[in-house]
N, C-alpha and C positions, 0 to 999 in steps of 0.2 A: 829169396822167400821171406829173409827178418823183413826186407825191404818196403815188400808188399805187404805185410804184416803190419807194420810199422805204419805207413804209409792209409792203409784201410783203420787202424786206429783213430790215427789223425781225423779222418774224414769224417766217422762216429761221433767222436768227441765235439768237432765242428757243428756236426749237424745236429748235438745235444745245446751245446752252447745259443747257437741260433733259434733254438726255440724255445728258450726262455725270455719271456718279457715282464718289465714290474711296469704295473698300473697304477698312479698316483690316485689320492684318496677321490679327487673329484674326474679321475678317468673312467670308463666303461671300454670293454673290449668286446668288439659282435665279431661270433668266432663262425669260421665259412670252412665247412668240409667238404670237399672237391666238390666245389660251390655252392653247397648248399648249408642254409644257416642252422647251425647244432646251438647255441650258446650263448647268453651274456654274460663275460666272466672278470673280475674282479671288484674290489681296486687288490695291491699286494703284487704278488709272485704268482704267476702262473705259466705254464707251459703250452708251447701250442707247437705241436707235432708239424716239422718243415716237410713244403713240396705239398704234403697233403693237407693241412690247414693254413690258413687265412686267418689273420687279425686285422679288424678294423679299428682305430682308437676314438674313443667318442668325446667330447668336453660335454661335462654337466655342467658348470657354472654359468651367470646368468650372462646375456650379450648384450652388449648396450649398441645400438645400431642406430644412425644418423640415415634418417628418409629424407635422400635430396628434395630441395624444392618444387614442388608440384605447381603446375598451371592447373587454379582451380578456375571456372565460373561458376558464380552459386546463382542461389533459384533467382535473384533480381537482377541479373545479369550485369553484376562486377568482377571483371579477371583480377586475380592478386595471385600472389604466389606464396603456398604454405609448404614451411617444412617442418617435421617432427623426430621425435625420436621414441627407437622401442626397446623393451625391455623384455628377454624371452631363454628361455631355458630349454634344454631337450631333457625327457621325462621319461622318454622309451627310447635308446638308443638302436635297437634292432628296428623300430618304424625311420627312426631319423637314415638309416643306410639303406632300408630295404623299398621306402615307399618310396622315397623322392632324391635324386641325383646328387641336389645339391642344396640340402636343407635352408644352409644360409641365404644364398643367391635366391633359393624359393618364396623365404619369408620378406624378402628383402624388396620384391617383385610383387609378392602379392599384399605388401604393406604400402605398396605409392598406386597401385590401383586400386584400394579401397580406399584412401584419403583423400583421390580424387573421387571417386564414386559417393561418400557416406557426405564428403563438405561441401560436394554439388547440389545437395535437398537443401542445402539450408542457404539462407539469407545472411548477408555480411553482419547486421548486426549480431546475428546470432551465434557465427563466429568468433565473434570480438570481445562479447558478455557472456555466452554461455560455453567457455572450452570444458569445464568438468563432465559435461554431459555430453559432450562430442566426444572426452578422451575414453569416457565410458563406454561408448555406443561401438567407437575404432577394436577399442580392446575388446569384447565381446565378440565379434563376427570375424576378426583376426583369429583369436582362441579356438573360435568353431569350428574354423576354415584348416589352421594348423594341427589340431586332433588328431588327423587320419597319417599326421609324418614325427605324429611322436613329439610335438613340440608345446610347451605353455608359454602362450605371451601374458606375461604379467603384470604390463604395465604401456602405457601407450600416453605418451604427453607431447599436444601441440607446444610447439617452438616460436615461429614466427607467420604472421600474419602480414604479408609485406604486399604494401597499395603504390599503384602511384602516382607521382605530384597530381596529376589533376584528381584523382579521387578525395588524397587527401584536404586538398583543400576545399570540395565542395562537402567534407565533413563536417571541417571546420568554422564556415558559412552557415551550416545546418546545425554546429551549436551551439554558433552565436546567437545566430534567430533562437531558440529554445529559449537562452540564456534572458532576451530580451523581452523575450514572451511572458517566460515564468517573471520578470523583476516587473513588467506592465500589472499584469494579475495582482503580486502583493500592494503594490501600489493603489490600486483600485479597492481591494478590498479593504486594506487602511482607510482610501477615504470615507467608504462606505459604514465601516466601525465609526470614524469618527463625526458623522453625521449623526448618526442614531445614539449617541454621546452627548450631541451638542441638541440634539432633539429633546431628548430625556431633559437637561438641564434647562431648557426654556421651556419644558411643561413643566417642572419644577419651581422654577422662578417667576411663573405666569400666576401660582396661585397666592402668590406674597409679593404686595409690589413694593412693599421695603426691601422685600430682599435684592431687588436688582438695584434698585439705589443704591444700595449698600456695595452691590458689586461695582455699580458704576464709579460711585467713592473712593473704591481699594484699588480700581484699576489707575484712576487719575492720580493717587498715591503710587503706584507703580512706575504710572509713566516720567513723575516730576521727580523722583529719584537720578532719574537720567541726565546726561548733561545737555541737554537741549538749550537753546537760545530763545527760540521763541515756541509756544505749544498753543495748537488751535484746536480748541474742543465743542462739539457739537454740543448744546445743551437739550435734553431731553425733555419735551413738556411736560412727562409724568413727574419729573422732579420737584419743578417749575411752579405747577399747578394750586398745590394748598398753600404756599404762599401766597398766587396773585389772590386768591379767593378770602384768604386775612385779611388783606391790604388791601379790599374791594369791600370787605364788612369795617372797614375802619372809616 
């Protein structure tokens, strides 16, 4: 009889011992009473009556989650392959157990079918120059989509945008040519400035014909500075002129 006394103690005390669990500060505990859900309880010391109660352990803290490389085609029909990363948190841990199997593997699942789905509207350049408004647009309809399992994505940043070789080079083609384009244009329009430059200054010079003499002067002072051997110079009749007409009155 102590035996079984003894023995039935043990069992008690066991079955006390076993239904204590401590919850760390960023755990949640979804408490299941012959099956059905009573409770979210901690962080701390808590008890949860064995055989008849159920503890599920939840992690609050935020998941940093690597979206393997997707096969995207975007709207102009280039394949590349994007992958990103997300950033997400459970916020109701009774939806995170009650709504969906396997919270992780869900967000996980339904974060590489919206990166191909939201990077398929758009155009590669649009990929490549506008990721903040893509990272927006992912995290936003991810948040929406996750809501109903208890979970906050918080953050949603593309990673890599990977082409290849032939894509990349007919980029690189595409911008050169710009390159070429744009340096043709300033080019042109330099000349174009310095025509209406050289315009202005020969209607200038046109109302004073000392003054071009004058520059004609400064210039052949410019040029005999130089080391030259021999220098052949046009001479101007305007120059020319009031002298033969001296030496014609003489």
């Amino acid at each position: 009889m102590l035996g079984l006394s003894g023995a039935l103690i043990a069992v008690v005390i066991g079955l006390i011992v076993a239904g204590i669990k401590i919850l760390n500060e960023y755990e949640r505990g979804v408490v299941l009473t012959f099956g059905r859900y009573t409770a979210t309880r901690g962080p701390g010391l808590i008890y949860v009556f064995p055989v008849i109660q159920q503890m599920l352990r939840v992690d609050l803290r935020t998941v940093v989650m690597d979206v393997p490389p997707q096969d995207v085609i975007s709207r102009d029909n280039v394949s590349v392959k994007v992958n990103a990363v997300l950033y997400f948190r459970v916020v109701d841990p009774a939806k995170a157990v009650l709504q969906v199997a396997q919270y992780y593997e869900a967000t996980s699942q339904l974060a590489q079918t919206t990166l191909r789905s939201v990077l398929g509207r758009h155009e590669l350049d649009e990929m490549l120059t506008e990721r903040d408004a893509l990272n927006r647009d992912l995290q936003e309809i991810l948040d929406k989509a996750t809501d109903a399992w208890g979970v906050k994505v918080a953050n949603v940043e593309i990673k890599h945008v990977d082409l290849d070789e032939s894509m990349i080079r007919a980029i690189a083609r595409q911008a050169e040519a710009e390159r070429v384009r744009r340096a043709k244009i300033i080019h042109a329009e330099g000349e174009y400035q310095a025509a209406v430059k050289l315009r202005e200054a020969a209607s200038e010079l046109a109302k004073e014909p000392q003054a071009l003499q004058l520059r004609y002067l400064q210039t052949l002072i410019d040029v005999a500075g130089e080391k030259n051997s021999t220098i052949v110079f046009p001479l101007p009749l305007d120059l020319i002129t009031p002298w033969l007409s001296k030496r014609g009155r003489e």
